[in-house]
Backbone as a ProteinNet text record, in pm:
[ID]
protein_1_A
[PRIMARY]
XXXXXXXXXXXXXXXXXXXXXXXXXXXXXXXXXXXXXXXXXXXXXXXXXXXXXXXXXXXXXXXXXXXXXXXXXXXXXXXXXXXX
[TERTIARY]
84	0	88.9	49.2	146.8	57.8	119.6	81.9	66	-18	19.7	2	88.3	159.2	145.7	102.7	73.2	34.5	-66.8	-165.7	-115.3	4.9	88.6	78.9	115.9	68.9	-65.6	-159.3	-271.3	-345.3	-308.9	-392.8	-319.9	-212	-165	-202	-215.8	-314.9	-486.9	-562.4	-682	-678.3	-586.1	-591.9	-563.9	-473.1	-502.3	-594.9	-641.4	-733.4	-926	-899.2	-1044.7	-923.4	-830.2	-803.9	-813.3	-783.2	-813.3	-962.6	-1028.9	-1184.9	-1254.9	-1121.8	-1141	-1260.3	-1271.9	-1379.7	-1292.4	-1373.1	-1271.3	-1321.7	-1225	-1236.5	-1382.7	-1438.7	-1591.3	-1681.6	-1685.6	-1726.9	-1701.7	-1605.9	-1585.7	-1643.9	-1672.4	-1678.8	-1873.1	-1871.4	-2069.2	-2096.6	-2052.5	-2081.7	-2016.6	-1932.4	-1926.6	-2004.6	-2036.5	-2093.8	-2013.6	-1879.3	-1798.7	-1761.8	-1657.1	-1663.1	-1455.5	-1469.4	-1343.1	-1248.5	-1247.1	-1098.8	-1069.1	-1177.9	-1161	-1112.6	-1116.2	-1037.8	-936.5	-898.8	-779.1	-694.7	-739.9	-621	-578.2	-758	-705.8	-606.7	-597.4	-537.6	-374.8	-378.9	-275.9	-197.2	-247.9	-193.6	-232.6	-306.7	-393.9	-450.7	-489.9	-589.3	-686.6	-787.1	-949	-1014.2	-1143.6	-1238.3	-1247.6	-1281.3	-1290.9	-1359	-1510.5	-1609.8	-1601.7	-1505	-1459.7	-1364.8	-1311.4	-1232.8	-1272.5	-1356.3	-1435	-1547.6	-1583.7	-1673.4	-1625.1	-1534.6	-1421.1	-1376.6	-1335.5	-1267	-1381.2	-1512.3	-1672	-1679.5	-1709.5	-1752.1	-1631.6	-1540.1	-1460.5	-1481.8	-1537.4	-1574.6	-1455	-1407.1	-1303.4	-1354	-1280.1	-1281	-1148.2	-1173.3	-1002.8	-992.9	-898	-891.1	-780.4	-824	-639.7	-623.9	-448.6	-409	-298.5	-230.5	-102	-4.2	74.6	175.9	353	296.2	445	495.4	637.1	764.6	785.8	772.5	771.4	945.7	957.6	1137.1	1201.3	1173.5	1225.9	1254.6	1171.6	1154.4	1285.6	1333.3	1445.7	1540.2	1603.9	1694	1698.6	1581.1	1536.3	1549.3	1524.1	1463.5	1575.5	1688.1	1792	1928.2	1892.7	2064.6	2129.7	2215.9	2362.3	2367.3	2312	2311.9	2423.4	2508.2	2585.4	2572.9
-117.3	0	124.3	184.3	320	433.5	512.1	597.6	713	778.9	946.2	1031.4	1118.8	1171.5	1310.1	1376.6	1539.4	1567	1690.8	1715.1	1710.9	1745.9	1736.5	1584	1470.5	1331.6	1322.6	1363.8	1326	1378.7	1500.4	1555.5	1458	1484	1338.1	1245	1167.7	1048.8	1051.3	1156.7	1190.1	1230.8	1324	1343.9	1229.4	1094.9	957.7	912.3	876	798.9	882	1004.9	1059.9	1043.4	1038.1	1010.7	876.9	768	609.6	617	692.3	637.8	726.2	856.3	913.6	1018.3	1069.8	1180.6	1355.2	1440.9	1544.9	1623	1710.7	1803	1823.1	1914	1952.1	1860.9	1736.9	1666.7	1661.7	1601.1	1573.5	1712.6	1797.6	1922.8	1969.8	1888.5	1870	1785	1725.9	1656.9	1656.3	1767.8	1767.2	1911.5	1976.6	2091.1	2283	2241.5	2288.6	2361.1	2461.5	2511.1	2415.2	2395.2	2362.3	2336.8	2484.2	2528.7	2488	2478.4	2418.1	2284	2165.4	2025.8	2049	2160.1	2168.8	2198.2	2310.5	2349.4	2207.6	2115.4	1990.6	1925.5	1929.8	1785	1866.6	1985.5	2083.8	2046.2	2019.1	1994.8	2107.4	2213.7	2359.8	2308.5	2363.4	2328	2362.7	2283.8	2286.2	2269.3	2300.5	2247.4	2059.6	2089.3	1903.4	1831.4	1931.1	1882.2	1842.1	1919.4	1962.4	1783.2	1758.5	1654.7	1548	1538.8	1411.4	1377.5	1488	1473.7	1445.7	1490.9	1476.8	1299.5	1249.4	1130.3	1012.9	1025.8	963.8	1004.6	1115.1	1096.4	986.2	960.2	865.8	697.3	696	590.1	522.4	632.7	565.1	629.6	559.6	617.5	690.1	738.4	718.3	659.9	607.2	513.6	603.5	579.3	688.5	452.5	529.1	423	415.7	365	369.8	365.1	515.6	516.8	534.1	474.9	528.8	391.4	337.7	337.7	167	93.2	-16.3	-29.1	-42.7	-36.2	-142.7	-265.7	-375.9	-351.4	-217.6	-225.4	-105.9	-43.7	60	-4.8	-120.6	-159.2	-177.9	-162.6	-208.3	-52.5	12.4	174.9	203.9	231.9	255.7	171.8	56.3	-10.3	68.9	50.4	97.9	194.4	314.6	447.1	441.2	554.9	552.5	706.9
0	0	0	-101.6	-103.3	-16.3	56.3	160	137.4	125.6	64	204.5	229.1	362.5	332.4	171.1	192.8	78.3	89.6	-15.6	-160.5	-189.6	-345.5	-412.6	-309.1	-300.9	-343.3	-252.8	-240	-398.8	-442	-587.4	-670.1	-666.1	-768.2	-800.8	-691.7	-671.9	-751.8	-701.6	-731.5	-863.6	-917.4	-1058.9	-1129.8	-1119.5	-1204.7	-1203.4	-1064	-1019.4	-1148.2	-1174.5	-1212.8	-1390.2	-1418.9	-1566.7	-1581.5	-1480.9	-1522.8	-1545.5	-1476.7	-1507.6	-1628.4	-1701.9	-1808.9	-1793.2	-1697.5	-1647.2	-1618.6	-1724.2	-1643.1	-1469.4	-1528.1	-1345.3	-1321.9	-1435.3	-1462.4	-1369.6	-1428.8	-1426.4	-1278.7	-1172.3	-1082.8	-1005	-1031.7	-1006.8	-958.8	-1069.3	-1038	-951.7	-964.1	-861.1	-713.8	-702.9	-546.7	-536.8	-632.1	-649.9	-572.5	-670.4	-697.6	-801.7	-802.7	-921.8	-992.4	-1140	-1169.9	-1135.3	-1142.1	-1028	-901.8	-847	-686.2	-738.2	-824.6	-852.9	-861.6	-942.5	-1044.6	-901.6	-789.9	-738.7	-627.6	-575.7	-555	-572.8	-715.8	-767.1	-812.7	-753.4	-742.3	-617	-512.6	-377.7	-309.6	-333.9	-254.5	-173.3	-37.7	23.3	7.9	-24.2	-24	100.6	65.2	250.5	220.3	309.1	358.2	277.4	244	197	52.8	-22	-165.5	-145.3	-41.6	-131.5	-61.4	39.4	70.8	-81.3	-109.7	-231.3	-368.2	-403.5	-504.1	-492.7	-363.4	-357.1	-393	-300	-327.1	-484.8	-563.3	-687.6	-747.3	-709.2	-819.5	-766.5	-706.9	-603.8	-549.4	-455.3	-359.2	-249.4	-135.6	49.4	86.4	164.5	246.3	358.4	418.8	544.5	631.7	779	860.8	892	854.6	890	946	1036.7	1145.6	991.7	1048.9	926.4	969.4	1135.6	1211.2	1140.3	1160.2	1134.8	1234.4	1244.5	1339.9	1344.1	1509.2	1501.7	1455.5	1434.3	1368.6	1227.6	1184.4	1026.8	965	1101.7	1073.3	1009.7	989.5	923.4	806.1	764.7	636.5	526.2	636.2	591.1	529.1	664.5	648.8	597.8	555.7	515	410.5	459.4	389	395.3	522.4	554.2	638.3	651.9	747.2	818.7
[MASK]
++++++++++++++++++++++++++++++++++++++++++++++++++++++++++++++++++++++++++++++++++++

């Protein structure tokens, strides 16, 4: 599972995710009942209100999940080999 950790991530993500399903901004746009620009600066990494990208993420039919994204200490070696 790839993790997205900040909004530049996150529009990235959302802008494939609405070109795999071949729909533009507009479009995503009516339906959170939004104007364009509010996607565009989305899928920009801008901050929007909540509502703009809870609605944005639902029109493409995805969720988001919070999920433990700390660092497990067994797994530091892995992170880091061959760091010195």
């Amino acid at each position: 599972m790839n993790l997205i950790l900040n909004l530049k991530d996150l529009g990235a993500k959302l802008r494939a995710e609405r070109k795999a399903r071949q729909v533009t901004q507009a479009w995503v746009a009516a339906r959170v009942g939004c104007r364009r620009q509010t996607i565009a600066d989305l899928e920009a990494g801008k901050n929007v209100a909540d509502a703009v990208l809870l609605g944005a993420v639902s029109s493409l039919g995805k969720a988001l999940a919070i999920v433990d994204a700390r660092v497990e200490l067994d797994r530091l070696g892995e992170i880091f080999h061959g760091e010195d």
